[in-house]
C-alpha positions in Angstrom: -59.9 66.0 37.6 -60.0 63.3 39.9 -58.1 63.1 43.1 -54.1 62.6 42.8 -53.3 59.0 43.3 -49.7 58.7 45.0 -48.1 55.4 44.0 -44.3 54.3 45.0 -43.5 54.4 41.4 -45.1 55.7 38.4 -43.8 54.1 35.3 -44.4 56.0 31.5 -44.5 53.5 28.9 -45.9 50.2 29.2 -43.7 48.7 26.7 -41.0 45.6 27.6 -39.1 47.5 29.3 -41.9 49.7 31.0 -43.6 46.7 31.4 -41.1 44.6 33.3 -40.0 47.2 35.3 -43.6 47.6 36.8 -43.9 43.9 37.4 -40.4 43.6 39.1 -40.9 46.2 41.3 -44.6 45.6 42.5 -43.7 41.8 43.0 -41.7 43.6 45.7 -44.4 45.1 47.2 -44.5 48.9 46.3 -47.4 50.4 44.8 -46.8 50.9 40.5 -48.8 52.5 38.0 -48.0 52.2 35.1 -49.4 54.8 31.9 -49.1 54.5 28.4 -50.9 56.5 25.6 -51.4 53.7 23.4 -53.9 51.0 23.4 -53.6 47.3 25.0 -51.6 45.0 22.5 -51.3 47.3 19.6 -48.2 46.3 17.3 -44.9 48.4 16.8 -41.9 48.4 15.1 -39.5 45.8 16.1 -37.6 42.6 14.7 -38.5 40.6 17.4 -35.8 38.5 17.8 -34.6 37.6 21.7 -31.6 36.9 22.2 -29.9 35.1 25.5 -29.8 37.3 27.8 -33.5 38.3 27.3 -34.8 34.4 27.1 -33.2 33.8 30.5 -35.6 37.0 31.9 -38.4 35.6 31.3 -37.2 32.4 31.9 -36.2 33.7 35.7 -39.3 35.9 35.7 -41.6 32.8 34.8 -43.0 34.0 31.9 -41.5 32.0 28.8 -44.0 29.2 28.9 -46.7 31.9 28.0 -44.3 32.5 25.1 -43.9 29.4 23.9 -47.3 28.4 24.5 -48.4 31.4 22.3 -47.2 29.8 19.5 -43.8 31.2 19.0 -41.3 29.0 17.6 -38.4 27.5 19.2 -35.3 28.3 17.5 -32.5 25.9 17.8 -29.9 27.2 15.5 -28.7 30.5 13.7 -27.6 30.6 10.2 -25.0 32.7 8.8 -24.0 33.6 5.6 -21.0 35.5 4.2 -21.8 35.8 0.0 -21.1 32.1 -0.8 -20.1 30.9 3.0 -22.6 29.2 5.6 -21.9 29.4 9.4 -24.8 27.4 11.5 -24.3 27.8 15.1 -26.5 25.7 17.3 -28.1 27.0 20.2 -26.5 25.0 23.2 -28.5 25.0 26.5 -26.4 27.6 28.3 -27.9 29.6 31.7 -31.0 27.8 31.7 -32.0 28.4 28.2 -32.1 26.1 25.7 -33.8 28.1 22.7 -34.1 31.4 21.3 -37.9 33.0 20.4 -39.3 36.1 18.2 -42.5 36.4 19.1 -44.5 39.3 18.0 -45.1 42.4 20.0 -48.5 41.8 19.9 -47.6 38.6 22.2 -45.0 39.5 24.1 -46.1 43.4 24.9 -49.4 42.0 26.5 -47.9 39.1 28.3 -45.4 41.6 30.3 -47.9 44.0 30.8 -50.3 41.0 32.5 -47.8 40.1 34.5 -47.6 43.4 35.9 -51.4 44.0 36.5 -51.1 40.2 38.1 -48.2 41.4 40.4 -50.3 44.5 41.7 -49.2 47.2 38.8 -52.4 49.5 38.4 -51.9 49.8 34.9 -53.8 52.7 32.3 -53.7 52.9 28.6 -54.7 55.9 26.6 -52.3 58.5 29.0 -50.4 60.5 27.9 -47.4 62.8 29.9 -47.3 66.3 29.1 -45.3 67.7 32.4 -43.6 66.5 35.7 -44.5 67.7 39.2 -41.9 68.8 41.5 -39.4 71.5 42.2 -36.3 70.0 42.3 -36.8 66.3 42.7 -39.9 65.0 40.2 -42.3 63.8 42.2 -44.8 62.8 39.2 -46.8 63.0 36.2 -49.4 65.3 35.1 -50.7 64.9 31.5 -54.4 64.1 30.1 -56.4 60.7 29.0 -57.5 59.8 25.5 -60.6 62.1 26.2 -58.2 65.4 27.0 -59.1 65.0 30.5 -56.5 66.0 33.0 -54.8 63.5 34.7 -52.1 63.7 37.9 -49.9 60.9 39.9 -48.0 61.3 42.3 -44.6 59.0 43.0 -41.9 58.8 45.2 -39.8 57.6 42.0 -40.7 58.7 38.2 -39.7 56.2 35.4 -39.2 57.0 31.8 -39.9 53.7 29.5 -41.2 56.4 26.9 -38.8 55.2 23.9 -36.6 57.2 21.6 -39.0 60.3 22.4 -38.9 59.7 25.9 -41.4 62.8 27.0 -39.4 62.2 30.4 -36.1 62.9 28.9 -36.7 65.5 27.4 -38.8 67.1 30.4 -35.6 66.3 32.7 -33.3 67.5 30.0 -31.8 64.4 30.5 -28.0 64.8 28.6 -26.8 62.8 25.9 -23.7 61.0 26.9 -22.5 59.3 24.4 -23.2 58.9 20.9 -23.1 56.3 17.9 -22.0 57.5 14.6 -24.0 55.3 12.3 -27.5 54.1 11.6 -29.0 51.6 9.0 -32.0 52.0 7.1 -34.7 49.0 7.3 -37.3 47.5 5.6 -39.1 44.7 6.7 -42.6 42.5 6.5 -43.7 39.3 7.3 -44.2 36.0 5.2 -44.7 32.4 5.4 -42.9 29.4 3.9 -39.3 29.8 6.1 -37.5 27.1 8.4 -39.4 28.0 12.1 -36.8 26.5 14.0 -33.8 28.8 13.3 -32.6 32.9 12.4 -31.1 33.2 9.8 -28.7 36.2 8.4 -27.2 37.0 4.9 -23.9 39.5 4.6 -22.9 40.9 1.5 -21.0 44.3 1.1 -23.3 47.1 2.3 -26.5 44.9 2.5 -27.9 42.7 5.5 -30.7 40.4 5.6 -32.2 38.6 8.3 -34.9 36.4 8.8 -36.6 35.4 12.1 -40.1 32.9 12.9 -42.5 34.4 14.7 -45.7 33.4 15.7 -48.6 32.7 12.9 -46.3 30.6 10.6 -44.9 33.9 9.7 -40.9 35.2 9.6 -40.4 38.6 10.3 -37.8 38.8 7.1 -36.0 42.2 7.2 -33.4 44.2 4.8 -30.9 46.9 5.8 -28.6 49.2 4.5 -26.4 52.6 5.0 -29.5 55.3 4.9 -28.1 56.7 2.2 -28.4 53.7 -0.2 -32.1 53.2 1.4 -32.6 56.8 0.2 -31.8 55.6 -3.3 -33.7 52.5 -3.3 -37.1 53.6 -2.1 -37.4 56.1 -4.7 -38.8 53.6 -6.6 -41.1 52.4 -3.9 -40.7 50.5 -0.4 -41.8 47.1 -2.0 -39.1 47.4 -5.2 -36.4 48.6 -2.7 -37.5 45.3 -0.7 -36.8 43.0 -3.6 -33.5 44.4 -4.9 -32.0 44.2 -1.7 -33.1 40.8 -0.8 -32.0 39.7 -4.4 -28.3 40.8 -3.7 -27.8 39.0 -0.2 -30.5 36.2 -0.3 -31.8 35.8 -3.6 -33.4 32.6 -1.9 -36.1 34.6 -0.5 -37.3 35.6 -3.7 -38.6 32.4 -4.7 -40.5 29.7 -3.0 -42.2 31.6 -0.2 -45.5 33.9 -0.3 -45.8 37.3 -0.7 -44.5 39.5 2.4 -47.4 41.6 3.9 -47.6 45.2 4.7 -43.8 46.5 4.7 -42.4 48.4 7.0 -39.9 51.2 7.0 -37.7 52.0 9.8 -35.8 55.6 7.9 -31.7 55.1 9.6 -31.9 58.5 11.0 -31.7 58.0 14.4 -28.0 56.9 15.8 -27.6 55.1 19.2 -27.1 57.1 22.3 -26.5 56.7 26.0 -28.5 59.3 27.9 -27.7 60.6 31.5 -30.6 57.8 33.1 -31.1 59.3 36.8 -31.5 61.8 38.5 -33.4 62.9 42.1 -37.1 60.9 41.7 -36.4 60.1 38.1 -35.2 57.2 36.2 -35.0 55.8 32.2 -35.0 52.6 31.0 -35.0 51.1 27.8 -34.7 52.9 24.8 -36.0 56.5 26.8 -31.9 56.1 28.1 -30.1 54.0 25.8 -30.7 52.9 22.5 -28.6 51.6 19.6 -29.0 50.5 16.2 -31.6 47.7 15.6 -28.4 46.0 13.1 -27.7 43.8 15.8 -31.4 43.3 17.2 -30.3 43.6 20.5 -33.2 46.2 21.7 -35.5 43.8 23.3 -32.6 42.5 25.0 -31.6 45.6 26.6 -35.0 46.2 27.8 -35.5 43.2 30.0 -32.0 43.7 31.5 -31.8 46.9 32.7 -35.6 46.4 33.6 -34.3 44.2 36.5 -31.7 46.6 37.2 -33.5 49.5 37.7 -35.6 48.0 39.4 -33.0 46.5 41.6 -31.7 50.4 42.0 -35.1 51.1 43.1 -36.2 48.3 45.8 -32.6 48.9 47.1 -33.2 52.8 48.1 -37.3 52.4 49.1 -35.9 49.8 51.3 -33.2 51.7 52.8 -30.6 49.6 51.8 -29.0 52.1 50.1 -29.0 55.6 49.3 -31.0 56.5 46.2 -28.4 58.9 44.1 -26.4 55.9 45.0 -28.2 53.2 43.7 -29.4 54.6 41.2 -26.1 56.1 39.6 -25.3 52.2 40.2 -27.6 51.1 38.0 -26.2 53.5 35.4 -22.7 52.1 35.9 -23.7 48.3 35.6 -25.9 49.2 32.2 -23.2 51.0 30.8 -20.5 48.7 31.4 -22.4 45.7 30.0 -23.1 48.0 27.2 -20.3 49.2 26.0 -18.8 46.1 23.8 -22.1 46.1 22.5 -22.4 49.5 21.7 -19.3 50.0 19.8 -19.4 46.8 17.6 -23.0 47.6 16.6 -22.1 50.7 15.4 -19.5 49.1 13.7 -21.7 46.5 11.9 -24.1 49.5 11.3 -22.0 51.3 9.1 -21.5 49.3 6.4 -18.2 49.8 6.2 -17.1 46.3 6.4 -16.8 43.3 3.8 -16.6 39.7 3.5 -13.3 39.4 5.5 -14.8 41.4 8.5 -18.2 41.0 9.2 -17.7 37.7 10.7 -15.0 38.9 13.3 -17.4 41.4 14.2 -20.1 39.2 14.8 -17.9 37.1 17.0 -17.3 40.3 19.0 -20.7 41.0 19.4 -21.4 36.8 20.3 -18.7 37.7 23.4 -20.0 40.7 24.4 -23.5 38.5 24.7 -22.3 35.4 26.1 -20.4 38.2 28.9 -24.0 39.9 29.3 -26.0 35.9 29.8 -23.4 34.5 32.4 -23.5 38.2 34.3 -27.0 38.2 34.8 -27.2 34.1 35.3 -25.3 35.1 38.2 -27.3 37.9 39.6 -29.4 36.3 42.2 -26.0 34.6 43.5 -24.4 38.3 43.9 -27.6 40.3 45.1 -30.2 38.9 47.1 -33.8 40.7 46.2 -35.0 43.3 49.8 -38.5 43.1 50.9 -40.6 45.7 50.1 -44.0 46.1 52.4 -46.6 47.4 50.5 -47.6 51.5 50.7 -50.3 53.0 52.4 
């Protein structure tokens, strides 16, 4: 085994939210590695879409004109439709952003994780965690490479951007705080032939449909429902149980577009959570502490904010300006109070258990708990001004 490398931080998971926290806190100065144990750029499941809050990241971060110039679409407008009744909401320039994007993860994964290895990150694919070092306070990883040969880090600060397994959870026995009661069922894929310059979502009783342009010419077109009508659906297969529910809430996409590639299935078993995110030398962020339904396609989102205010959390106790179990139980607070709207109405909309009447009131309280999220973190260089970090070693 090679020598153990101590690093400032060692992140686990090298996804958005991974990702951004490794770029944010080595453009401060302290030394990152990052590990992940799948490849460079490989896809995963996700709908893509980014919403406000995560536009202006990337935006403030300096990173949006590699999405844009990727080929990802602008979108200038959503669409909404209740059975028979269209809402189109433009996207007004608001906080510095004047258009929404869904790129794919195979564009936006790679483009965080460059910006990370640009900022300093020392970043590793093909790792993966299998224990934590420490007696008391984690000071590390140990785990093995893609070959099964051992590998160690050491790290004044351990952070878990594992997703919904989160291997760092689960080896902290991080506790479930609280948790959602329902989760949809999803099918989704990819085709051509759709407006590129807005989303676009269809209601009707117990069936949601949503449509967002991506990069390619492609819209990642997706269909949910309670799991237990998913169930009942796929037993005739995923690409039948595709059609019938886009026939009952956008018959539209039936016709006129090509065939949707490879589907894929995302089951509704999971419901959203809020873990216990900190402890001494550990941390979780993004889905590894706090995950909800993908109904609202918030996820992304979530990522890139609490990236930033991790590692805010972070920067503030390496630099001494404040006590870690402090900051960091901070950074709890702040992600769980912009949060909670969120949480609550998305497992409302999850449920099903709405109609025509009610969807749109809650989609209104979900478009206030966003615009709430977008003007708090416009205003977060205003309220907190960024310490310097001199490099370790």
């Amino acid at each position: 085994m090679r020598p153990t490398a101590t690093y400032d931080a060692v992140v686990v998971g090298a996804r958005p939210a991974g990702a951004a926290t490794a770029m944010l806190l080595a453009r401060a100065g302290l030394r990152v590695l990052v590990i992940d144990r799948a490849a460079y750029g490989t896809d995963t499941v996700s709908t893509h879409a980014l919403l406000r809050g995560a536009v202006l990241q990337l935006a403030r971060w300096g990173l949006l004109d590699r999405i844009a110039a990727a080929g990802t679409p602008a979108v200038e407008r959503c669409v909404f439709r209740y059975g028979r009744r269209d809402l189109e909401v433009p996207i007004k320039p608001r906080a510095g952003v004047e258009a929404l994007y869904a790129p794919r993860r195979t564009v936006l994964d790679p483009i965080l994780v460059d910006a990370a290895r640009d900022a300093g990150a020392d970043i590793r694919f093909g790792v993966s965690v299998t224990g934590l070092a420490g007696n008391g306070r984690v000071t590390g990883v140990v785990g093995h490479d893609e070959d099964g040969r051992p590998f160690a880090a050491n790290a004044r600060f351990t952070i878990g951007a594992d997703g919904i397994g989160s291997s760092v959870s689960r080896l902290v026995g991080a506790p479930v705080e609280q948790s959602a009661e329902s989760a949809a069922g999803f099918i989704y894929g990819y085709r051509g032939g759709l407006p590129a310059d807005r989303y676009q979502l269809w209601y009707q009783p117990g069936v949601a449909v949503g449509s967002f342009p991506t990069n390619h010419g492609q819209a990642c077109v997706f269909a949910a429902s309670s799991p237990a009508r998913m169930r009942r659906e796929l037993r005739g297969g995923a690409g039948p149980a595709y059609a019938n529910l886009l026939a009952e809430a956008a018959p539209e996409l039936l016709d006129g577009v090509h065939r949707p590639r490879r589907l894929r299935l995302f089951a509704g078993r999971r419901t959203g959570y809020v873990r216990r995110s900190h402890g001494p030398g550990w941390a979780l962020v993004g889905d590894a502490g706090y995950y909800k339904d993908p109904i609202t396609s918030h996820g992304l989102t979530d990522a890139l904010r609490d990236a930033e205010l991790l590692s805010r959390a972070i920067i503030a106790a390496a630099s001494g300006e404040a006590a870690e179990p402090m900051a960091l139980a901070r950074y709890q607070s702040v992600r769980d109070r912009l949060s909670a709207r969120l949480f609550t109405v998305t497992d409302q909309i999850a449920s099903f258990r709405w109609n025509l009447d009610r969807i749109p009131g809650l989609l209104t309280d979900l478009s206030d708990a966003m615009v709430d999220e977008t003007n708090w973190l416009s205003e977060l260089d205003a309220r907190h001004s960024r310490p310097a970090i001199a490099p370790s070693g």
